[in-house]
PASE-858916 format. One line per field, with one value per atom (N, C-alpha, C, CB): residue number from 0; residue in one letter; atom name; x, y, z. Coordinates in steps of 0.02 Angstrom, whole numbers, plus 50000, padded with zeros to 5 digits. Atoms other than C-alpha are relative to their C-alpha. Glycine has a CB too. Example, Ala and Ser with C-alpha at 12.3 -4.5 7.8 and 13.67 -1.06 7.14 Angstrom:
<pts>
num: 0	0	0	0	1	1	1	1
residuo: A	A	A	A	S	S	S	S
atomo: N	CA	C	CB	N	CA	C	CB
px: 50045	50615	50045	49950	49958	50684	49961	50020
py: 49941	49775	50060	50001	49941	49947	50055	50023
pz: 50000	50390	50000	50062	49997	50357	50037	49929
</pts>
This chain:
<pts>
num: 0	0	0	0	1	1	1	1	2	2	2	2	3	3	3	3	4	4	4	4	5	5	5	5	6	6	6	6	7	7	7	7	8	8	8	8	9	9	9	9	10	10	10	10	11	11	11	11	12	12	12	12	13	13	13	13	14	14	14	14	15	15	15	15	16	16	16	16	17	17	17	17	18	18	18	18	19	19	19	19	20	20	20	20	21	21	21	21	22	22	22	22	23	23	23	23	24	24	24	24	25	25	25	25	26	26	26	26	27	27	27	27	28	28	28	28	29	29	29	29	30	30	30	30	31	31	31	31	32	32	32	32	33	33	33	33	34	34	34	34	35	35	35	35	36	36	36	36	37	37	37	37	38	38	38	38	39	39	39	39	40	40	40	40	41	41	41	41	42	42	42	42	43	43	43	43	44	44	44	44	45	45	45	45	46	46	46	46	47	47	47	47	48	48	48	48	49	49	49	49	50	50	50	50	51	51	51	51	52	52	52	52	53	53	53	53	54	54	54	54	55	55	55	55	56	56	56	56	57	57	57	57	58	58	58	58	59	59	59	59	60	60	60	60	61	61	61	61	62	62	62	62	63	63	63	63	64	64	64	64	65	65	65	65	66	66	66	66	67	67	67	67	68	68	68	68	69	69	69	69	70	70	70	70	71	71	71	71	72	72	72	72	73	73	73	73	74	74	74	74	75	75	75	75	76	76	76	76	77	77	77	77	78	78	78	78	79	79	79	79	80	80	80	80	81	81	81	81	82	82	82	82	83	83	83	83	84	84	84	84	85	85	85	85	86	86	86	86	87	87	87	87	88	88	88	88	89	89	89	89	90	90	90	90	91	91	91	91	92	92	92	92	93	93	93	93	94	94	94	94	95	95	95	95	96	96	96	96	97	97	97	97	98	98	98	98	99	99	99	99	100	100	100	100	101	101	101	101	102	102	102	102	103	103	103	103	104	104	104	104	105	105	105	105	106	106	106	106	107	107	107	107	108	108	108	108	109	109	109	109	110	110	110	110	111	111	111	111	112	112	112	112	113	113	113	113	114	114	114	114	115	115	115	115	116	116	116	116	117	117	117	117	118	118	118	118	119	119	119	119	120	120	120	120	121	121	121	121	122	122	122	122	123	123	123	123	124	124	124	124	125	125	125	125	126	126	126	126	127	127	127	127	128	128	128	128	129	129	129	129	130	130	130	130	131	131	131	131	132	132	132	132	133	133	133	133	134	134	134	134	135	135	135	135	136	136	136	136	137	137	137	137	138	138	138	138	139	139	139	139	140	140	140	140	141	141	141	141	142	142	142	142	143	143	143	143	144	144	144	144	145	145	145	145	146	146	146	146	147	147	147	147	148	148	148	148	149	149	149	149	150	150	150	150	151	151	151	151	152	152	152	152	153	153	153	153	154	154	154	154	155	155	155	155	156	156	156	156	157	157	157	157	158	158	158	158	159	159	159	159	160	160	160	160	161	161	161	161	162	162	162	162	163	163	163	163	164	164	164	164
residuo: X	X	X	X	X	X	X	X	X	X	X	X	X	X	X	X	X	X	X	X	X	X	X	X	X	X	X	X	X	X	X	X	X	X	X	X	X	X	X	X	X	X	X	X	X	X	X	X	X	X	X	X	X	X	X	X	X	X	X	X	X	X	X	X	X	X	X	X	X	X	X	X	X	X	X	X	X	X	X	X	X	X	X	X	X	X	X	X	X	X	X	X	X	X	X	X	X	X	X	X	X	X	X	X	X	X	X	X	X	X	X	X	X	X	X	X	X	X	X	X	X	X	X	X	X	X	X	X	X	X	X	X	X	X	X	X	X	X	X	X	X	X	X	X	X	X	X	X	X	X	X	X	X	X	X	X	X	X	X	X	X	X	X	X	X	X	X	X	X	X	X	X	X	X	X	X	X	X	X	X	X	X	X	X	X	X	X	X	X	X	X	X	X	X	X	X	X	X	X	X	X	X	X	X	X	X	X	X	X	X	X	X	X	X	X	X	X	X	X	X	X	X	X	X	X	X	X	X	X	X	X	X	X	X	X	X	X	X	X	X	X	X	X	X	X	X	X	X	X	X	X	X	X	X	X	X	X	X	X	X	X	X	X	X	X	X	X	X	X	X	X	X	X	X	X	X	X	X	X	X	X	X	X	X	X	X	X	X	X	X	X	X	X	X	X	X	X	X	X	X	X	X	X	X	X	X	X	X	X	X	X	X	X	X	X	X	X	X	X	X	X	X	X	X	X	X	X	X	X	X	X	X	X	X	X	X	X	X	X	X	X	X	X	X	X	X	X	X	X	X	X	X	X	X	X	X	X	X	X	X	X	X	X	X	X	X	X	X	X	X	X	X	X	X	X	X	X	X	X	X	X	X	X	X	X	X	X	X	X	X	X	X	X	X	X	X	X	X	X	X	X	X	X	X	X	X	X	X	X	X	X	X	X	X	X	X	X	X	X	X	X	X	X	X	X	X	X	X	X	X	X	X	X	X	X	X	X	X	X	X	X	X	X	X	X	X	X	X	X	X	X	X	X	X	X	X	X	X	X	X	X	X	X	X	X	X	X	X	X	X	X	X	X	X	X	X	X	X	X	X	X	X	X	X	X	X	X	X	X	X	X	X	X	X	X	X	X	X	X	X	X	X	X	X	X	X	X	X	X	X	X	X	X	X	X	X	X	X	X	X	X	X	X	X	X	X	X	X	X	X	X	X	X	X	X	X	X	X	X	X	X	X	X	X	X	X	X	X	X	X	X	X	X	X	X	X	X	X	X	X	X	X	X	X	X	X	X	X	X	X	X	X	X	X	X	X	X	X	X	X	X	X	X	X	X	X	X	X	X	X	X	X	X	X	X	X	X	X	X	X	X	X	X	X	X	X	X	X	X	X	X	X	X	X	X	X	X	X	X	X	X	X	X	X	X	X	X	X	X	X	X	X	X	X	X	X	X	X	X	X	X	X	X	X	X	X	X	X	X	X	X	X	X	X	X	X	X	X	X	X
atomo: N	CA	C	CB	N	CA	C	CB	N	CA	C	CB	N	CA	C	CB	N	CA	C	CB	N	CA	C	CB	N	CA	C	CB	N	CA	C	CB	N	CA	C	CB	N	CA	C	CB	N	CA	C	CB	N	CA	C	CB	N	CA	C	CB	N	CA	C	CB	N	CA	C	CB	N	CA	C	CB	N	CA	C	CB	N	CA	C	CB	N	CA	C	CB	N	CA	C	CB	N	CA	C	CB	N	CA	C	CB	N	CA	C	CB	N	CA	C	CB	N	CA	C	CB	N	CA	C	CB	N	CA	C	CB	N	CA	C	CB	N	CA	C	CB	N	CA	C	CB	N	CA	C	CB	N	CA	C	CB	N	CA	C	CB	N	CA	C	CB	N	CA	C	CB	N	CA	C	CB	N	CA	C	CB	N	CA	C	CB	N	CA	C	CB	N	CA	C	CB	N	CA	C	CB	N	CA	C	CB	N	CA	C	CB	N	CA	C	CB	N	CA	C	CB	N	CA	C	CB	N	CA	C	CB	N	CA	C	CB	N	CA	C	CB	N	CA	C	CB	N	CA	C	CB	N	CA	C	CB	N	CA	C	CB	N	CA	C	CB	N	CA	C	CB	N	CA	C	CB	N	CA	C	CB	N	CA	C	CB	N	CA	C	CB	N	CA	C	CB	N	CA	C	CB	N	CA	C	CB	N	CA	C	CB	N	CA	C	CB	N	CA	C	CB	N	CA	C	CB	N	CA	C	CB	N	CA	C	CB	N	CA	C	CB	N	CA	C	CB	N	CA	C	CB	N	CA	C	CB	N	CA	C	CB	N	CA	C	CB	N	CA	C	CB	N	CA	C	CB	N	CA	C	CB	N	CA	C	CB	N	CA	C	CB	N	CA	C	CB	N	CA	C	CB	N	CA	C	CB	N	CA	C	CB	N	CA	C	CB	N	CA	C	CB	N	CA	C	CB	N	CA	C	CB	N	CA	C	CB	N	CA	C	CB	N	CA	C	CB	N	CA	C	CB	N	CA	C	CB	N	CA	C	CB	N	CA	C	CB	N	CA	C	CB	N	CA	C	CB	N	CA	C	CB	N	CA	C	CB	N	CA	C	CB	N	CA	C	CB	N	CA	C	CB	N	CA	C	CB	N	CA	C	CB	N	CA	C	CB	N	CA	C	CB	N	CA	C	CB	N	CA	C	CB	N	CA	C	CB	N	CA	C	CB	N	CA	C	CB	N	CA	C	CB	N	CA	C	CB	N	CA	C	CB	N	CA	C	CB	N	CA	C	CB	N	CA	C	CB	N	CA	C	CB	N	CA	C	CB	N	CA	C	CB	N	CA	C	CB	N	CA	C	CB	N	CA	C	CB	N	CA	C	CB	N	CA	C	CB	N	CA	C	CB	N	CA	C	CB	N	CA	C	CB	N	CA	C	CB	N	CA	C	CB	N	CA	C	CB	N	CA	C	CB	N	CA	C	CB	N	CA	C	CB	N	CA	C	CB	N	CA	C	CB	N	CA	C	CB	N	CA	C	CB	N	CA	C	CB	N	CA	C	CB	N	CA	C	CB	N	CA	C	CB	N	CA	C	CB	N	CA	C	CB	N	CA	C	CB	N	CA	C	CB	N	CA	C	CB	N	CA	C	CB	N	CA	C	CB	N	CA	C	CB	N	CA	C	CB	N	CA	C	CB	N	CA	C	CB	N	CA	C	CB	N	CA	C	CB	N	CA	C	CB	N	CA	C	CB	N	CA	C	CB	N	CA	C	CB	N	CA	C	CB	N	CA	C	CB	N	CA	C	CB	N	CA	C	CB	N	CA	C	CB	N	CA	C	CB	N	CA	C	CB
px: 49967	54756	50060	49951	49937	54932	50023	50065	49963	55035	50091	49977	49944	55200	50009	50015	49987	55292	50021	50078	49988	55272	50053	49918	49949	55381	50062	49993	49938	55518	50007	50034	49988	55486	49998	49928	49997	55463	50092	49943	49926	55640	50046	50005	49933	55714	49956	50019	50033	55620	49969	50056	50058	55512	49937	50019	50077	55348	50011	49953	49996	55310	49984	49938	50023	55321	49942	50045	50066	55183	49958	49972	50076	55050	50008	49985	49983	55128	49956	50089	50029	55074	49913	50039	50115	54887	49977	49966	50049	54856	50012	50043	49968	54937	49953	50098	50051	54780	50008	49931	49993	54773	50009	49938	49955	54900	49976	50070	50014	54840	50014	49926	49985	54921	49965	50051	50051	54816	50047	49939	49939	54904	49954	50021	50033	54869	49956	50041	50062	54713	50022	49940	49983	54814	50042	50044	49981	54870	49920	50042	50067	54684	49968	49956	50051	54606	49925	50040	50067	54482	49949	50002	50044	54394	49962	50059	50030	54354	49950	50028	50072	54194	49972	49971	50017	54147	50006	50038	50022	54184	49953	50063	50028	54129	49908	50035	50080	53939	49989	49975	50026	53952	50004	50036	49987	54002	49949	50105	50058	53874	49938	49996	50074	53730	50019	49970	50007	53803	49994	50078	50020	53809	49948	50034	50055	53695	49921	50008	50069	53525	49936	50005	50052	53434	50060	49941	49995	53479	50072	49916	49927	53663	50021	50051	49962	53769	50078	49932	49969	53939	50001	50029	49987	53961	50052	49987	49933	54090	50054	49996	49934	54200	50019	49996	49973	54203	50004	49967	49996	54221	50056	49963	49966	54364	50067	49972	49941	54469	50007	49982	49984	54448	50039	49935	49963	54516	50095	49959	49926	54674	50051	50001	49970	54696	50058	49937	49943	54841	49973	50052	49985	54771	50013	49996	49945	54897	49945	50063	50046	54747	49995	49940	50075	54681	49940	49983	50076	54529	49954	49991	49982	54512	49982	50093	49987	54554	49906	50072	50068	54392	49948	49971	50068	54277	49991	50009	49991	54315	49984	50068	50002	54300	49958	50049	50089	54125	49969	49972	50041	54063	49990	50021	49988	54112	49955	50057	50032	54071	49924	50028	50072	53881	49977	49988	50031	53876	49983	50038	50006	53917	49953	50073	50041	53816	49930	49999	50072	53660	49960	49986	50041	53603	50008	50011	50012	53573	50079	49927	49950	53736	50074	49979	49947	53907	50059	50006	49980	54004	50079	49930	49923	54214	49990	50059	50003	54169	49977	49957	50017	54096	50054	49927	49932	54265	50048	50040	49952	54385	50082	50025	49928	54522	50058	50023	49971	54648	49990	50003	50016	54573	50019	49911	49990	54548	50069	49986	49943	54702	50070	50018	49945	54803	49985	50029	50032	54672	50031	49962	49941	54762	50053	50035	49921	54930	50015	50046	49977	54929	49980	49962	50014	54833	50052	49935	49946	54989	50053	50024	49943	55159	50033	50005	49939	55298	50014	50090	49982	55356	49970	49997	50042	55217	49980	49969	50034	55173	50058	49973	49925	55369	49982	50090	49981	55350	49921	50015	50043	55187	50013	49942	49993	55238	50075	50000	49933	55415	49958	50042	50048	55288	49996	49918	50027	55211	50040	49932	49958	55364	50031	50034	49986	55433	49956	49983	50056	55274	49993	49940	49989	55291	50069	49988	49945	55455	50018	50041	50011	55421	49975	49951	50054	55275	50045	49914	49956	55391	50062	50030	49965	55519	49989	50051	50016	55422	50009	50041	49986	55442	50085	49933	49937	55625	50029	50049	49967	55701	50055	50017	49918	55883	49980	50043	50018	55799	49967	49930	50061	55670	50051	49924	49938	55833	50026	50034	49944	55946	49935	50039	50042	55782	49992	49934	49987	55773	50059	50002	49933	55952	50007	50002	49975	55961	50026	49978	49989	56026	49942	50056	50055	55943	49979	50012	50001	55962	49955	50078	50033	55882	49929	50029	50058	55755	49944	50016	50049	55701	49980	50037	49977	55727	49928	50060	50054	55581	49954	50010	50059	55467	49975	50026	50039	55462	49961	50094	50002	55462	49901	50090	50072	55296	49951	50016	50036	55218	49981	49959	50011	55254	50023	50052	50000	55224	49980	49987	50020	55210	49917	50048	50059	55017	49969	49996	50045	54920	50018	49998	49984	55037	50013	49954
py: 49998	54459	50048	50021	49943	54540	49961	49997	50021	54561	49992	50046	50023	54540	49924	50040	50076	54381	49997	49976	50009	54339	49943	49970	50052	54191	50020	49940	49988	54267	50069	50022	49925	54434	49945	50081	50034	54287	49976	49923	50021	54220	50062	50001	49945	54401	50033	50067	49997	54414	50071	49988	49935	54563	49985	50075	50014	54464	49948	49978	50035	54350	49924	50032	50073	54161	49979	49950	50050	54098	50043	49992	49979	54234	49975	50105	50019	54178	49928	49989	50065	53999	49977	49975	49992	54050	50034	50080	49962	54165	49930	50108	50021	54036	49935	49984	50059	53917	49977	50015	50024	53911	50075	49947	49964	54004	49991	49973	50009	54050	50077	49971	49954	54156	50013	50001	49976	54256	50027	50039	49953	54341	50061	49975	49936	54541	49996	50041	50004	54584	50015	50049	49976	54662	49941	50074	50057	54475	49965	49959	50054	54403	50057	49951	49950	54540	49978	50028	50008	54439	49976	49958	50022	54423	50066	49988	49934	54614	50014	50060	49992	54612	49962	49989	50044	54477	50033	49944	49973	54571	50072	50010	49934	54740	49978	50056	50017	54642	49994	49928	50023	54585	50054	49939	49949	54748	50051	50036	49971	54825	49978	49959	50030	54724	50001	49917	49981	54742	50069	49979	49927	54931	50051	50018	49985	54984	50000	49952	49977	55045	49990	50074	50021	55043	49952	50074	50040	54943	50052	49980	49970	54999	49969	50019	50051	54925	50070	49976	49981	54977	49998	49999	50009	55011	49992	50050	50040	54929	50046	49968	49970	55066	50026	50062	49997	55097	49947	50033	50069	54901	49994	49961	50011	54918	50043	50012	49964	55062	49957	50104	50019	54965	49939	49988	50041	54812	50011	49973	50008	54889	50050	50042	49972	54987	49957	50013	50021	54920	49961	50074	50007	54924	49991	49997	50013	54946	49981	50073	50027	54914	49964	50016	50063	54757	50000	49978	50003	54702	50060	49928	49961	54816	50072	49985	49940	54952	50014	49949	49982	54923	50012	49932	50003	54895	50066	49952	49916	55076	50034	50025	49956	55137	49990	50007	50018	55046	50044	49923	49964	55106	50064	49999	49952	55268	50042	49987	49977	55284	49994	49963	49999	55210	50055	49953	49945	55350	50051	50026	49932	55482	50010	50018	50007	55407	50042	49947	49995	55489	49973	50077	50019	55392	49921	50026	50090	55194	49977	49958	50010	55191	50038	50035	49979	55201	49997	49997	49989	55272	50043	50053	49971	55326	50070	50031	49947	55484	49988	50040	49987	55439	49969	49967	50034	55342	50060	49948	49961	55402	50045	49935	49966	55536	49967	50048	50036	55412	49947	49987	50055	55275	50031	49980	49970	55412	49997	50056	49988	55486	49938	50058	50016	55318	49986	49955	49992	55299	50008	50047	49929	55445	49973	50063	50009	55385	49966	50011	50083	55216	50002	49924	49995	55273	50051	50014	49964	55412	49972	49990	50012	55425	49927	50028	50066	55282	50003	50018	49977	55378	49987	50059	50020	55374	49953	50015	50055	55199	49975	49955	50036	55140	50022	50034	49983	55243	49962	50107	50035	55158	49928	50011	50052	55000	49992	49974	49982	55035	49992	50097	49973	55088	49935	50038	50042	54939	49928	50000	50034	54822	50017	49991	49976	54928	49951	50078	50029	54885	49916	50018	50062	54710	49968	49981	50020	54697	50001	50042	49960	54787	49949	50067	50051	54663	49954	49981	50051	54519	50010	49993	50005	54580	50033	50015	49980	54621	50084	49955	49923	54800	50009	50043	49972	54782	50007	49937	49968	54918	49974	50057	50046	54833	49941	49951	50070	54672	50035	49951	49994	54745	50021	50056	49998	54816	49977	50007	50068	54689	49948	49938	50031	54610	50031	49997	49948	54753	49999	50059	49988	54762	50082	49970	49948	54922	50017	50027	49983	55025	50030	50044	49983	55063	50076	49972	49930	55243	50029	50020	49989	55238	49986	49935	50027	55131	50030	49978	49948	55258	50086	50011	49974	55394	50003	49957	50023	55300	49995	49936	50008	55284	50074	49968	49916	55468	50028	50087	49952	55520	49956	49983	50040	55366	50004	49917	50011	55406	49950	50023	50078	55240	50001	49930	50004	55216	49952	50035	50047	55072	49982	49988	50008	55103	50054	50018	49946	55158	50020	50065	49973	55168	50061	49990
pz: 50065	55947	50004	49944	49989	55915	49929	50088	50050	55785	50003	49949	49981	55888	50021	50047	50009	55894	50092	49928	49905	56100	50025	50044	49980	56101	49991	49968	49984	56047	50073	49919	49936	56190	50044	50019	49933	56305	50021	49992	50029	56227	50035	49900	49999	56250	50068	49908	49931	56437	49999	50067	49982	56386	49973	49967	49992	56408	50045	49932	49939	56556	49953	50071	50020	56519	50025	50019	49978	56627	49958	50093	50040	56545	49914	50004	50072	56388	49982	49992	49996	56408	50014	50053	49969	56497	49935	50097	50059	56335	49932	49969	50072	56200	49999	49997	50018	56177	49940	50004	50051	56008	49941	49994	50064	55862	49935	49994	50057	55727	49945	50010	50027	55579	49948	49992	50047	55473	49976	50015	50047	55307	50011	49899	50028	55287	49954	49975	50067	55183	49941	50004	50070	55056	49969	50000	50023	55024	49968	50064	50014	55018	49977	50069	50037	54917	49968	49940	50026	54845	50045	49947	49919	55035	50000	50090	49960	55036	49985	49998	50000	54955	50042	49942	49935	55075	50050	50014	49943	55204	49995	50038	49995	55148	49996	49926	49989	55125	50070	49965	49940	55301	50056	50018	49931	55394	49951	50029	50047	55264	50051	49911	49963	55356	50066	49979	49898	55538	50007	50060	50001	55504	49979	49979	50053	55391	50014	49949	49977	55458	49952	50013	50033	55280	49939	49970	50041	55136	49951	49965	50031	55055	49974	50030	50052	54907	49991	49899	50068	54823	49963	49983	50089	54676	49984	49954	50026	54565	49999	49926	50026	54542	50070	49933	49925	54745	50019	50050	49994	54739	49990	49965	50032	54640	50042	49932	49979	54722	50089	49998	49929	54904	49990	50049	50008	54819	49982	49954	50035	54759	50063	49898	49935	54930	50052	50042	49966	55029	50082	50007	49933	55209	50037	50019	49959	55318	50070	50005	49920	55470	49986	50036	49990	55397	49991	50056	49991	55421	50048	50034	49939	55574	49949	50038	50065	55437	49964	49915	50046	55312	50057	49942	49948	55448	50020	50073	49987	55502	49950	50015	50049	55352	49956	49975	50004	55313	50038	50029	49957	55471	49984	50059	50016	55434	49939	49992	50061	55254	49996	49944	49972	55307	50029	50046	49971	55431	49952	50050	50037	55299	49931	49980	50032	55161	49999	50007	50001	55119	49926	50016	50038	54964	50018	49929	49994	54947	49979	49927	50036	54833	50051	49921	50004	54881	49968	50031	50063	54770	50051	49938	49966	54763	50054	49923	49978	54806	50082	49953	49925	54985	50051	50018	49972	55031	50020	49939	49964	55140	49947	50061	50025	55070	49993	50041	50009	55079	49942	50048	50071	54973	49932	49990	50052	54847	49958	50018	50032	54841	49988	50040	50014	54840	49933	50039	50079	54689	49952	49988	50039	54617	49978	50050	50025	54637	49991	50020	50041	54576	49937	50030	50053	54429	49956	50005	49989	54427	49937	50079	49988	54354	50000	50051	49992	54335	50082	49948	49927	54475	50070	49999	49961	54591	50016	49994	49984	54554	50042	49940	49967	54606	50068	49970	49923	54779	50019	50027	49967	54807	50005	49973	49993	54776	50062	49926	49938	54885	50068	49997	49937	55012	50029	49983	49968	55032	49995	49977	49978	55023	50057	49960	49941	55167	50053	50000	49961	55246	50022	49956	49993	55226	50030	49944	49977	55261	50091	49960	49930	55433	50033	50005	49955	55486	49989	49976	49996	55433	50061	49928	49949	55549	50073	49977	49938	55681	50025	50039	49999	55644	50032	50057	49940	55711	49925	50080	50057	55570	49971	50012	50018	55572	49948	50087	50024	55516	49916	50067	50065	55373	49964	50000	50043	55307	49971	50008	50023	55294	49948	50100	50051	55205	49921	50033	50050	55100	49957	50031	50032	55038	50008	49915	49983	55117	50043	49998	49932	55258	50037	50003	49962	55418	50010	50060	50008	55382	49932	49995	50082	55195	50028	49923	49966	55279	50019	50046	49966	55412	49965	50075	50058	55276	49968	49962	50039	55167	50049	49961	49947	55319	50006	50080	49967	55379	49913	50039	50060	55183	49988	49915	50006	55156	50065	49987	49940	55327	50028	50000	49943	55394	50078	49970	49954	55580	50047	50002	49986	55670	50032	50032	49972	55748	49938	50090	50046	55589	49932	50032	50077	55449	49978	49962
</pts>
């Protein structure tokens, strides 16, 4: 799985054609989770029961802040942060409070401010704009209607980084 576009690095000869052709069985594009939001209880049941030693539920209102979370990992992302939160759990219930510092605080800042909500939402058009162009900054720009200087600017200031967000 990758989230770079190989045909064109094959195009611009920084990926090998023949391994290109031996890996390229069958293409298939999946959208970001923070497009299919209404999948994440589905998944959070199913990495619930592959992780989960005794019997564990969320609760709606830690149901609610993972749905409106962004995750810049993906799927990849919750699963980590199931596992995780299972480990640290010590009641049956999981509740906001046992979610990762992040979740919380984007919690916080979407529930926030005019202000706060605009740079979160900025955030995560950046973000999108990025994966659409293959993370190549020039490009997410010119998508943007900005420059590549404002661009990188809004990245360092949103702690966007291409491995992790």
């Amino acid at each position: 799985a990758t989230n770079r576009n190989l045909k064109k690095m094959v195009d611009e000869g920084q990926f090998r054609e023949d391994l290109f052709y031996r890996i390229r069985v069958l293409e298939i594009e999946v959208p970001p989770l923070r497009h299919r939001r209404q999948e994440i209880s589905a998944f959070l049941d199913f990495f619930l029961d592959r992780y989960a030693a005794t019997p564990l539920h969320f609760t709606p209102e830690a149901v609610d802040m993972l749905i409106k979370y962004p995750f810049p990992g993906n799927v990849r992302e919750l699963e980590h942060i199931v596992q995780r939160t299972v480990t640290l759990t010590r009641g049956r219930s999981i509740t906001p409070g046992d979610l990762p510092q992040e979740i919380r605080h984007f919690q916080t800042a979407t529930e926030g401010s005019l202000a706060e909500r605009l740079e979160a939402v900025e955030q995560e058009m950046i973000l999108s704009a990025l994966e659409k162009s293959d993370w190549i900054q020039t490009r997410a720009a010119e998508r943007l209607g900005i420059s590549e200087r404002v661009l990188r600017y809004k990245m360092k200031k949103g702690g966007i980084r291409k491995n992790g967000s």
